[in-house]
C-alpha distance (Angstrom), angle and dihedral (degrees) to the residues before:
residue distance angle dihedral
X1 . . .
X2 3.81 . .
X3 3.15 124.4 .
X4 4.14 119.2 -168.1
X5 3.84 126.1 -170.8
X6 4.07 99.2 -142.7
X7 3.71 117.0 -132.5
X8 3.06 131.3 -72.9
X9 4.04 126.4 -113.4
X10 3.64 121.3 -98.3
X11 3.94 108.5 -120.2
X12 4.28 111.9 -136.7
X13 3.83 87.6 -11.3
X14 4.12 93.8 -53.2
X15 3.28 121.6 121.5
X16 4.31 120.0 -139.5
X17 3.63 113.4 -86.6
X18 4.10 93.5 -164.2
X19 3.90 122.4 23.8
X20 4.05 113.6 -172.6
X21 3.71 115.3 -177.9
X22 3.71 141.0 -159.5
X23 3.54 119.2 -172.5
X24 3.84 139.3 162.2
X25 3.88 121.0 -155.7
X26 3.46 112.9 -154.5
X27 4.03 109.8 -164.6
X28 3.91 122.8 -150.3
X29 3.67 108.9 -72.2
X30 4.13 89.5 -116.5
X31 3.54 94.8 66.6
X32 4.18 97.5 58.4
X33 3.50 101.2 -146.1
X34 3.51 124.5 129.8
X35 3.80 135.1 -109.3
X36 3.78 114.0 -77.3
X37 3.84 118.3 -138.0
X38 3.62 110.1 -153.8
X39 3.88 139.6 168.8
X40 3.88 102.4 -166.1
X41 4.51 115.1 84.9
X42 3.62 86.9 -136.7
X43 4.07 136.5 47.4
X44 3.89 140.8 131.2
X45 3.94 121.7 -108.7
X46 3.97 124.6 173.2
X47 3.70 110.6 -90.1
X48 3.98 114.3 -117.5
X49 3.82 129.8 164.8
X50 4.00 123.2 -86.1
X51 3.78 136.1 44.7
X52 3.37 121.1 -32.9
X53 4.14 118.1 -158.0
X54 3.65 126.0 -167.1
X55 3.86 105.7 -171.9
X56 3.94 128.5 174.5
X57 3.43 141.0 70.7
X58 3.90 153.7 -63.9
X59 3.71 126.8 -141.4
X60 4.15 120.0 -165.9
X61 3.53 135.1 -178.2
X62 4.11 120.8 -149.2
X63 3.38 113.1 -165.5
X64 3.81 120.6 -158.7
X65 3.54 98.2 177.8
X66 3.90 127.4 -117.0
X67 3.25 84.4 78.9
X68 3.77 100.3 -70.0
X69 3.99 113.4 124.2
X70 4.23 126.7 156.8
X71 3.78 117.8 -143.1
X72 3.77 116.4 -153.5
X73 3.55 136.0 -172.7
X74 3.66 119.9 -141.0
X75 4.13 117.0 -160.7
X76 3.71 103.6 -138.2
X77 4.68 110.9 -159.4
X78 3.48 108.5 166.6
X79 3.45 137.2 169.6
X80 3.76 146.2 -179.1
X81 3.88 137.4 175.8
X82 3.89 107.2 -139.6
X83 4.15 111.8 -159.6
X84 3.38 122.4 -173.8
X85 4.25 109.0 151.7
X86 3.45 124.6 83.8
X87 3.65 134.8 177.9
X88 4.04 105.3 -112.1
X89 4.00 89.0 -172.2
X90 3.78 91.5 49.4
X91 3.61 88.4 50.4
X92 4.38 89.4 41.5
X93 4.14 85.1 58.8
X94 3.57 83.2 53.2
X95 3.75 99.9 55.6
X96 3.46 98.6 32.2
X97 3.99 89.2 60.4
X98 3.78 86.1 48.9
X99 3.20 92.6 47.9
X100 4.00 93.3 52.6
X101 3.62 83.8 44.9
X102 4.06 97.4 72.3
X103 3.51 104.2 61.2
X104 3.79 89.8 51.6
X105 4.08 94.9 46.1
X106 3.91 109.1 116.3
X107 3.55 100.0 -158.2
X108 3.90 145.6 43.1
X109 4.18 89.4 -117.8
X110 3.31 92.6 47.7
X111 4.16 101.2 48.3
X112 3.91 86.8 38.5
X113 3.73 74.4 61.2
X114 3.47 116.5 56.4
X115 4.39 82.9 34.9
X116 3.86 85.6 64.4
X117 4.00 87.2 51.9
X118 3.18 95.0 51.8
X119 3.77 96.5 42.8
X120 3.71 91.3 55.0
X121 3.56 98.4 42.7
X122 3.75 95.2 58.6
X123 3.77 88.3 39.6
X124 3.90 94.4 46.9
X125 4.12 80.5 44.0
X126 3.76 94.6 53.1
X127 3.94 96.2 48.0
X128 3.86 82.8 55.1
X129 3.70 92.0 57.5
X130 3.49 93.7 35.2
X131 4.25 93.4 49.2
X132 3.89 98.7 46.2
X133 4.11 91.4 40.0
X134 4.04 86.0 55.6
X135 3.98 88.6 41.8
X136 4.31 93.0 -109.3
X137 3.83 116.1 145.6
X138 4.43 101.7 -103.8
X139 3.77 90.9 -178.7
X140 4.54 92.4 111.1
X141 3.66 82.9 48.0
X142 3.63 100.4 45.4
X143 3.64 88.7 44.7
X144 3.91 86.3 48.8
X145 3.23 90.6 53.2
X146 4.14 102.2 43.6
X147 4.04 81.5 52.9
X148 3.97 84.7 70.0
């Protein structure tokens, strides 16, 4: 996964000359690793399931010239819920009921229907696979998907 600290604001139209960091990511309690200190606003860690935190702060220098410059500190608290399990059988119930489901549709609308829910649940169930095999973040898709 890839985590990126966003920009930082310009201050009266100036953007930072210096930026120093200091940040502490806190991975999902599941995955027993402990907090990584870092100074850089974007690396790569190895995706695992929970809450990830990255607390801390930044420092930037404007400089206006003449000798005049501002330093700011920016608090940085953020958070994000990583999911990557599903239930396959869940999601087998699902399909199979869909699947009973076309040769009793009356109408054109209303098997076009239940084909494009079946479409995009094996396509929204594929990009899952495909996202957590390749070490992408599947949790909007899995929550897509759960909202089924």
């Amino acid at each position: 996964m890839v985590i990126t600290l966003n920009g930082i604001p310009t201050y009266k139209g100036t953007a930072a000359a210096i930026q120093v960091n200091d940040l502490t990511l806190y991975y999902p309690t599941e995955s027993g690793l402990a907090p990584l200190d870092t100074v850089f606003d974007g690396f790569s860690v190895q995706l695992y399931e929970g809450e990830y935190k990255l607390t801390g702060d930044v420092v930037a220098l404007y400089d206006y010239g003449d000798n005049v410059f501002f330093e700011i500190k920016y608090d940085v608290k953020c958070s994000k819920i990583i999911r990557c399990a599903i239930d396959e059988c869940c999601i087998y119930a699902q399909l199979e009921e869909l699947n009973s489901k076309l040769s009793s549709d009356c109408s054109n609308a209303e098997l076009q229907e239940t084909q494009s829910k079946i479409f995009d649940t094996l396509r929204l169930l594929k990009t899952i696979k495909l996202a957590a095999n390749c070490g992408n973040d599947p949790s909007d898709y899995i929550i897509e998907l759960e909202n089924f």
